[in-house]
C-alpha positions in Angstrom: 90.0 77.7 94.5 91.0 77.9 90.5 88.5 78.9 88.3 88.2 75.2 86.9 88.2 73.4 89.5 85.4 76.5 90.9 83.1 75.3 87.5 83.7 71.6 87.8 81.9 72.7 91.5 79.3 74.3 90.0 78.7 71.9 87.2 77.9 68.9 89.4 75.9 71.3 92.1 73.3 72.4 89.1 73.1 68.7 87.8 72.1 67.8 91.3 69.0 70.0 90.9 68.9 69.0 87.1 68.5 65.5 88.3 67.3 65.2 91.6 66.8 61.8 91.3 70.6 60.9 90.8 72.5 60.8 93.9 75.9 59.0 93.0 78.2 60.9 90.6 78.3 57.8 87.9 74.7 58.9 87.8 74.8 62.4 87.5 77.8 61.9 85.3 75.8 60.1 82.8 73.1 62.6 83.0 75.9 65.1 82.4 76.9 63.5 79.1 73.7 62.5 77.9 72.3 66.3 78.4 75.4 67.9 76.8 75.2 65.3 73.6 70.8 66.0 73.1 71.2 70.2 74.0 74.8 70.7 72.0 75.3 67.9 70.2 78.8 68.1 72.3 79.7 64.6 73.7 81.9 64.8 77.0 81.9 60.6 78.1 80.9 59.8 81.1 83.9 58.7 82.5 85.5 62.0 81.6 82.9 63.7 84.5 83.7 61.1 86.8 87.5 61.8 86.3 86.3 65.3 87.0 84.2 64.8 90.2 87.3 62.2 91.6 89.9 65.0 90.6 88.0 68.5 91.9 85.2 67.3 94.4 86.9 64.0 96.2 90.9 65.3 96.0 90.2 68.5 95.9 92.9 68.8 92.7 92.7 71.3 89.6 91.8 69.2 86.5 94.2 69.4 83.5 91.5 70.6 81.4 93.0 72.1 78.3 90.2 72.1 75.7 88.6 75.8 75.9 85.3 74.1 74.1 85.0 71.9 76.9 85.4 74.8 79.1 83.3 76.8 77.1 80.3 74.1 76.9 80.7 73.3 81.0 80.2 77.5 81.5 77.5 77.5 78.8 75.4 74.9 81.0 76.2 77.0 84.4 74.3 79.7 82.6 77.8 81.6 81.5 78.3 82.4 78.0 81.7 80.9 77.9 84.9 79.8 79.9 86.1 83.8 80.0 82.7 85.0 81.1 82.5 82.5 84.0 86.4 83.5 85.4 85.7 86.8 85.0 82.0 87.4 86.3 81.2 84.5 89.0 80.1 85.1 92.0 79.8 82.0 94.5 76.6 81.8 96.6 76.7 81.9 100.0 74.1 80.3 103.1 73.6 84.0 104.4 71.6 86.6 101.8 69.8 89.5 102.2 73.3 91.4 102.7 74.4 94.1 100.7 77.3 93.1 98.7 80.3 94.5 96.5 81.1 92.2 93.2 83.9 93.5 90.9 84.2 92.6 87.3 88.0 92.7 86.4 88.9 91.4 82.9 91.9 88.8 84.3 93.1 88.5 80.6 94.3 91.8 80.2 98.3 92.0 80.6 97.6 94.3 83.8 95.8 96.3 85.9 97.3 99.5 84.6 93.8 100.5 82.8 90.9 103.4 83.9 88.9 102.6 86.5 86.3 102.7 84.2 87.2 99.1 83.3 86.2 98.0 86.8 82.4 97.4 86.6 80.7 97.3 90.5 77.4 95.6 91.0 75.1 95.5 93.7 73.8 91.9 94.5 72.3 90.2 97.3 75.1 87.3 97.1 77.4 86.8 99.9 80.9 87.2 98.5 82.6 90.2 98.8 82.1 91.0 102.7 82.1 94.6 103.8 84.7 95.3 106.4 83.3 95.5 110.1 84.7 98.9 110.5 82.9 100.0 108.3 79.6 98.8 109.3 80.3 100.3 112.8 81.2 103.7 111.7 77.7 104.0 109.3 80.0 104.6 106.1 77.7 101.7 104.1 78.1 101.1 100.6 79.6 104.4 100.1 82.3 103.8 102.9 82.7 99.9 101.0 83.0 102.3 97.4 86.0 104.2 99.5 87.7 101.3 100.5 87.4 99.8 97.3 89.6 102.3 95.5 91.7 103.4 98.3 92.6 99.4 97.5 92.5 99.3 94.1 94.7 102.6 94.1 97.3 101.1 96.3 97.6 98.4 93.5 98.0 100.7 91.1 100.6 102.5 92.9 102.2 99.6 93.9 103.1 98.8 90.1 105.2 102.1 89.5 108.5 102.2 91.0 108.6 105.5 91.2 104.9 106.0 93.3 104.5 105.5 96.9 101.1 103.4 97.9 98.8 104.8 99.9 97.2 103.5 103.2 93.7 104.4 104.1 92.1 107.5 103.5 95.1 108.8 101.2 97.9 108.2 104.1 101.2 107.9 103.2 102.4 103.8 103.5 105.9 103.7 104.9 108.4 102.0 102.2 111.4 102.3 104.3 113.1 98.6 103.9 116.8 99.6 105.3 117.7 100.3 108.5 121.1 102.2 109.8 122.8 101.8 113.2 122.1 105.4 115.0 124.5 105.3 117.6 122.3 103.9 120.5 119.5 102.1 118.4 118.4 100.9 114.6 116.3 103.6 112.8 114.3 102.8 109.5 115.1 104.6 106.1 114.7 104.3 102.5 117.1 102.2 100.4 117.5 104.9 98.4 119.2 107.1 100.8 122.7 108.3 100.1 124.0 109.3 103.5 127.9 108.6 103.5 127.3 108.2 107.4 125.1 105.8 106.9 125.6 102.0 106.5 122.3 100.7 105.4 121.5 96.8 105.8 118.1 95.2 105.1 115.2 96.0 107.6 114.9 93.3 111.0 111.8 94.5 112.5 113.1 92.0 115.3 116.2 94.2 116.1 114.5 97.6 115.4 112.6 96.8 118.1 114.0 94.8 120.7 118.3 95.7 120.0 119.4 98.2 121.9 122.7 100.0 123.1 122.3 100.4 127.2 123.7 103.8 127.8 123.2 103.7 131.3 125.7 100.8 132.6 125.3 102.4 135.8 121.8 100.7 136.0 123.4 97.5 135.8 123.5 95.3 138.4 124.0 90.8 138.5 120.2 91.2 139.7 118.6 92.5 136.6 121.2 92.4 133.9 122.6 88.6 134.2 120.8 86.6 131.8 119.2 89.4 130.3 122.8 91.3 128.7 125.0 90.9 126.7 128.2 92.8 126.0 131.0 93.7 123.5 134.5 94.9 124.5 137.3 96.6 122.1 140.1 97.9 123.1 139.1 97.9 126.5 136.3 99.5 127.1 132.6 97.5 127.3 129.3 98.2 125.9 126.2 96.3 127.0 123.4 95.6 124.8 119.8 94.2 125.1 119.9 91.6 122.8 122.5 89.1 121.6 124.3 89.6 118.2 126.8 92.1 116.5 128.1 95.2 118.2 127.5 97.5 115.0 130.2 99.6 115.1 133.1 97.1 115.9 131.5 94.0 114.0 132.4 91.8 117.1 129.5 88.8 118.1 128.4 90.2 121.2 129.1 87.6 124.6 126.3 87.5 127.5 127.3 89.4 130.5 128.5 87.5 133.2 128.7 88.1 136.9 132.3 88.9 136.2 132.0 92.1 133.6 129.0 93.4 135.3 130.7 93.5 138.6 133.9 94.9 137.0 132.4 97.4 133.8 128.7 97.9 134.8 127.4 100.0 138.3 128.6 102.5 140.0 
């Protein structure tokens, strides 16, 4: 949810305990604007906070709210100092509390994330919003397990921003960055982009094919029984390999054909 469309939310929820007595939204609306004119001597019309409630609360759309004072004002009576404080300090209640929560206060205005950690302010609360990882309940680590995992993550976003880092999984493990894959012979293996091996012919990784596509090495295996259907094969100048999935023979190029009785009786067996 954007952070306006988050405040118009929280707007309307306080003026329903403002104003208990108003249940339909002309009403609270009109409440709205007559509380904003007396306390600020700010006039928002009426119909401007049912345009609001019809936009955020019945379509569920972001309003095109461009004036930061309205912004401002709307934040001010949500008990925020202004527009910037609310985006970068809310926390939305949840049903359950009582639970031990992380909140982190990230400044989104800054032009990155590229600052000390010091910028990153962590507060304990009893507000259901950040929700600490079942592992990490099970295994006892509590807050100071949630305080690991909170800058193993902000770390890997960090990372993540220099080209010339490598991320790093949990508990400071190595992430794998390999995106190309090379044709080994018998099978795809995974390396990275940046290799220069003149052997190699790198194309993009398939997770598909580096799992499943597969040169059969043993045709004597074969048989109609267990290889029709589930086969296919590519033949250059004569001679036949099978493979375990349908495609392109890597080292000729050729769309592979599936096996029929024919080739497996004739290239495949004993």
């Amino acid at each position: 949810m954007s952070k306006k469309k988050l405040l118009i939310h929280e707007v309307f929820n306080k003026a329903r305990e403002d104003f208990p007595k108003k249940t339909s939204k002309s009403g609270l609306a009109s409440e709205l604007s007559d509380h904003f004119e007396k306390t600020w001597k700010f006039l928002i019309n009426e119909r401007t906070f049912v345009r609001y409630y019809n936009i955020c609360i019945i379509d569920n759309e972001d309003p095109d709210i461009r004036d930061g004072e309205i912004l401002d004002k709307l934040s001010l009576y949500v008990g925020y100092d202004d527009f910037i404080d609310f985006s970068t300090t809310f926390v939305k209640k949840d049903e359950e509390t009582n639970k031990t929560t992380v909140k982190i206060k990230v400044d989104e205005h800054e032009e990155s994330l590229s600052e000390k950690l010091s910028n990153i302010i962590i507060n304990i609360t009893n507000e259901q919003h950040f929700k600490m990882p079942e592992f990490v309940k099970q295994n006892g680590l509590g807050i100071a397990g949630a305080f690991l995992v909170i800058s193993v993550l902000v770390g890997n976003h960090y990372s993540s921003r220099s080209k010339n880092s490598t991320p790093l999984s949990f508990f400071g493990a190595s992430a794998d960055e390999r995106s190309c894959m090379f044709w080994d012979d018998n099978e795809y293996k995974l390396v990275n982009c940046e290799d220069k091996n003149p052997q190699r012919s790198l194309i993009p990784k398939d997770t598909i094919q580096l799992r499943y596509f597969k040169r059969i090495t043993r045709k004597d295996t074969l048989t109609v029984d267990n290889a029709l259907g589930t086969t296919w094969y590519s033949k250059f100048n004569g001679n036949v390999e099978f493979f375990t999935m349908d495609g392109v023979d890597p080292d000729t190029g050729r769309e592979l054909r599936a096996s029929t009785i024919y080739i497996i009786e004739k290239y495949a067996g004993y």
